[in-house]
N, C-alpha and C positions, 0 to 999 in steps of 0.2 A: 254600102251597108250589106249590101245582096253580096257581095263578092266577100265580104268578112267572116256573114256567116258560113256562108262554103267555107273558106278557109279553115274554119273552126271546126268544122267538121268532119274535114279532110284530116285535122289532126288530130282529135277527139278518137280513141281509141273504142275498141267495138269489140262484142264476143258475137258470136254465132254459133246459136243449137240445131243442130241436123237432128231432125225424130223419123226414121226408118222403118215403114212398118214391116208386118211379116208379110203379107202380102203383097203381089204388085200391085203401086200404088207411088203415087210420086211424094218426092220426098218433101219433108216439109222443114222450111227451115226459120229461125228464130234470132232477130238479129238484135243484141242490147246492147246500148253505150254503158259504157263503166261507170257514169252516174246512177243509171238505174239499176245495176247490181249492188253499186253501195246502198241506193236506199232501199229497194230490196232487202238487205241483208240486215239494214239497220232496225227495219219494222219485223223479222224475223227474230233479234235479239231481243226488242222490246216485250216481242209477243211469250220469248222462253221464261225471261224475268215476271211476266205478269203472271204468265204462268205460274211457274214457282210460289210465286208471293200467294196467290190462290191458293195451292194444295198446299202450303206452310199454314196458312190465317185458316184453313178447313181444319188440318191436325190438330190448333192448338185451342178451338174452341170448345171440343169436349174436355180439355184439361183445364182452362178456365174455368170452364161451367163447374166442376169436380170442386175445384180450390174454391170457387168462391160460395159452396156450399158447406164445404169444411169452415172459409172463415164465417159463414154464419152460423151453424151449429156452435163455432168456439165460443162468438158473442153472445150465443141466449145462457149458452151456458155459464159463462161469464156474469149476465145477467144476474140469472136464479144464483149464484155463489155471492153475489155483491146484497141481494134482497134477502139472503138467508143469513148472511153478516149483518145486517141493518137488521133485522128481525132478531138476532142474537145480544145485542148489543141492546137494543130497546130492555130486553130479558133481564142482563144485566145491569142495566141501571135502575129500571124497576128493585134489582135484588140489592144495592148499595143503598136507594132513598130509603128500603124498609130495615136497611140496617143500619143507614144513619137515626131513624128514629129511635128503634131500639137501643143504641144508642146513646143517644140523648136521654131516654127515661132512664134506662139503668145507672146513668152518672146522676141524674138526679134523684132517685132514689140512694143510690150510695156517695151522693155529696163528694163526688169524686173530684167535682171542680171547683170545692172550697178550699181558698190555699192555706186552712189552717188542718187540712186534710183529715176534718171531723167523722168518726166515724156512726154512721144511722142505720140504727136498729129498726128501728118500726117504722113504717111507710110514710111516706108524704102524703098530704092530703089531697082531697080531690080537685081543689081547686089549683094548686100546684102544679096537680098530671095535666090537667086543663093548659094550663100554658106553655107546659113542655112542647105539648102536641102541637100547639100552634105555631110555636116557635120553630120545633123541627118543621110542619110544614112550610114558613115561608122562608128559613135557611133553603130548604129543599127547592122551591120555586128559583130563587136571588143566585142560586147556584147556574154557572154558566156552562158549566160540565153536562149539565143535566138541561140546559133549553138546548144547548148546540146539540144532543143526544135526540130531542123532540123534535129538531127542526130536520135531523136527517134524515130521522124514520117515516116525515113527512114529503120526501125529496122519493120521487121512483128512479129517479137513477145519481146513486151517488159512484166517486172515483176512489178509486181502492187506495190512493195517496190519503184522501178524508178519512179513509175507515182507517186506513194504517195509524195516522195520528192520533184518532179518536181512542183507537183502542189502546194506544201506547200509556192514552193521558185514563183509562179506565182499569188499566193495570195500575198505576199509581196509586189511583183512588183505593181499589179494594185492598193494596199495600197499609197506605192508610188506615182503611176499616181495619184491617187486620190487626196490626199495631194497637189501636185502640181495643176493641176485644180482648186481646191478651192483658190489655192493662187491665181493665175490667174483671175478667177471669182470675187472676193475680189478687185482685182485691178483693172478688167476693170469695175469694176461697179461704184466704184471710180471715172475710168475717166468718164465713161458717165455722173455720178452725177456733174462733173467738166465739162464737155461740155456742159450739160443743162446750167450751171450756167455762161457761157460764151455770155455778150451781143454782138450776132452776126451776130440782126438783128438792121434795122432802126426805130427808137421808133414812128417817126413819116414819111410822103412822104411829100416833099417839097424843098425851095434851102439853099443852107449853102450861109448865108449872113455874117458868120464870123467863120472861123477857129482857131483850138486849137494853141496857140501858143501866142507871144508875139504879140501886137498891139497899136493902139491909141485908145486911150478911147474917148467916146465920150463924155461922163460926164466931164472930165479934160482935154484933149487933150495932155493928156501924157502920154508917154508909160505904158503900163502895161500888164501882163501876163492874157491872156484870158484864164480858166479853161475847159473850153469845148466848144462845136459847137453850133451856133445860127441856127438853122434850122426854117424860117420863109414860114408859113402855113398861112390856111382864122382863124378867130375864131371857133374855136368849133370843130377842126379837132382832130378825134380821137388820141392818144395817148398809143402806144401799148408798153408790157414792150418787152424786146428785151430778155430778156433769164426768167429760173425759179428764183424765192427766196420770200422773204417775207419780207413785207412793214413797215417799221421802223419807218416815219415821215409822217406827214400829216398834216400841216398848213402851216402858214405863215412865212417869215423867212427875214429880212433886204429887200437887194435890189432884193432877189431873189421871189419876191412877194407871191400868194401861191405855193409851193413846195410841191415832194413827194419822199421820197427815199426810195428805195427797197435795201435788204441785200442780195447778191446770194452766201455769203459760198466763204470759201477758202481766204477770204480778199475784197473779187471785192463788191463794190458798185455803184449802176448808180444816177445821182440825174435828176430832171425835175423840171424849173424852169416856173415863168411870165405863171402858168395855171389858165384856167376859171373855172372848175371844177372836183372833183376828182370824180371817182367809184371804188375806193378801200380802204379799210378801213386799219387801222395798224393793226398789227398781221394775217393779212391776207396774203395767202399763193396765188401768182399769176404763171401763168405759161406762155412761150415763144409764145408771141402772144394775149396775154390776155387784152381786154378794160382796163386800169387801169386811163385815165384822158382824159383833153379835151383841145386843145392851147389855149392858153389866152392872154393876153397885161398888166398883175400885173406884179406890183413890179417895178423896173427903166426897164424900155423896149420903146425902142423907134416906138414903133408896134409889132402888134400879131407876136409870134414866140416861139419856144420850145429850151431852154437852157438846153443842154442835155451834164450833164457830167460822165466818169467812173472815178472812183478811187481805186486805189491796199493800202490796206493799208490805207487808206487815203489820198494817195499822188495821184495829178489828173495826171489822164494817156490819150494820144488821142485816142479818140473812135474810130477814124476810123481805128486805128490797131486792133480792134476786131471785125470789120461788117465784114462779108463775101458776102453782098448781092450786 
């Protein structure tokens, strides 16, 4: 074994460093097998690598640090943009329940959801509004638009895929609201154009010397149906139309001497008979209050007075079911 390892040794190859100094001084010298230069040289590699890897993981820690303060500033901000949508979005649906209530009473006051699409004039009662309201409010509860709306605003962090959806589905709604509103709008503009056109005033001030209705003529002295009211005035008293529309006749006409009839839409027309002069011309467009003649004593009239009649249709109706005054 002794003689092997020589052997091995003998063949085992060898460097030698001579160090020289300046001085005399003997020389010194340094004698390494080629194992020991590799490992040597192996642990001088590892040592440049570790190196490196150190001054690399040193540079990129303050751009770490940099970036993952940017990703948190993106996140709170993120944050407040997701809480300020959810905080919008509460807003808005607060603003759809108060307009689905609204409404609900406006179609209940204008019977907008009777399918014989009657149209109402004068208000629903109080016990009526009373159950609208309750009605809107538990539609408004039963409304799943409106809990998933309460359940988010209750969530401190929702995902912008939920808000995205929610709002998509909040767009529709107010589409809806809208729609309806217009229908709404559409009809009560309707009526109000139907309530201008309703004679609901007295066309002239003075005493009814003959009511609508059957009576004795004085011309024959036999029965006969009186068309409308004798409202007897001095001459010359103003003569106001009683609602809007626009003036169809203007002359003279049998026993009803000069005349003038106005058209108010929807069927209704008023006529004025036994006048002195007129201040409206035909085709002309009058409105609720408006000078349009003057009492007169033409035509069979037994004295100055304003024969003032309405008609549905053409068929004479008593005025006095449409004065309000």
């Amino acid at each position: 074994m002794i003689r092997q390892e020589r052997n091995r040794r003998k063949t085992q190859k060898a460097y030698t460093f001579m160090l020289i100094p300046e001085q005399q001084s003997r020389v010194k010298r340094l004698r390494f097998s080629s194992s020991m230069l590799y490992v040597a040289g192996g642990a001088i590699a590892i040592s440049v690598v570790l190196f490196a890897t150190m001054v690399w993981v040193a540079g990129s820690v303050p751009r770490l640090t940099n970036e993952n303060k940017e990703l948190n500033t993106e996140n709170l901000q993120l944050k407040q943009q997701i809480q300020s949508l959810s905080s919008k979005m509460d807003y808005v649906e607060g603003v759809l329940a108060r307009v689905e209530r609204f409404d609900a009473k406006l179609r209940a006051i204008t019977q907008l959801n009777d399918p014989d699409r009657h149209i109402a004039i004068g208000p629903v009662s109080r016990k009526d509004m009373l159950v609208v309201q309750s009605e809107s409010r538990d539609d408004t509860a039963a409304d799943p638009l409106v809990n998933d709306l309460v359940n988010i605003s209750d969530k401190q962090e929702v995902s912008p895929k939920i808000l995205e959806v929610k709002l998509d589905d909040l767009k529709e709604e107010a589409q809806r609201s809208e729609d309806s509103l217009r229908e709404l709008s559409e009809l009560l503009a309707d009526q109000r154009s139907l309530l201008s056109s309703l004679p609901s005033t007295w066309p002239v001030r003075g005493w009814v010397t003959s009511g609508f209705g059957p009576r004795i003529s004085p011309w024959t002295g036999e029965r006969a149906m009186h068309e409308g009211l004798d409202i007897a005035a001095a001459p010359g008293t103003i003569v106001k139309a009683p609602a809007d529309g626009v003036v169809v006749f203007k002359g003279t006409r049998g026993g009803y001497g000069k005349m003038l009839i106005i058209d108010h839409g929807y069927g209704l027309e008023t006529r004025y008979g036994h006048l002195q002069q007129w201040f409206a011309e035909v085709g002309q467009k009058v409105r609720r209050g408006q000078k349009i003649a003057a009492v007169g004593n033409t035509g069979r009239s037994t004295g100055p007075h304003l024969h003032y009649e309405v008609r549905i249709n053409g068929i004479p109706e008593n005025p006095r079911k449409y004065i309000l005054e």
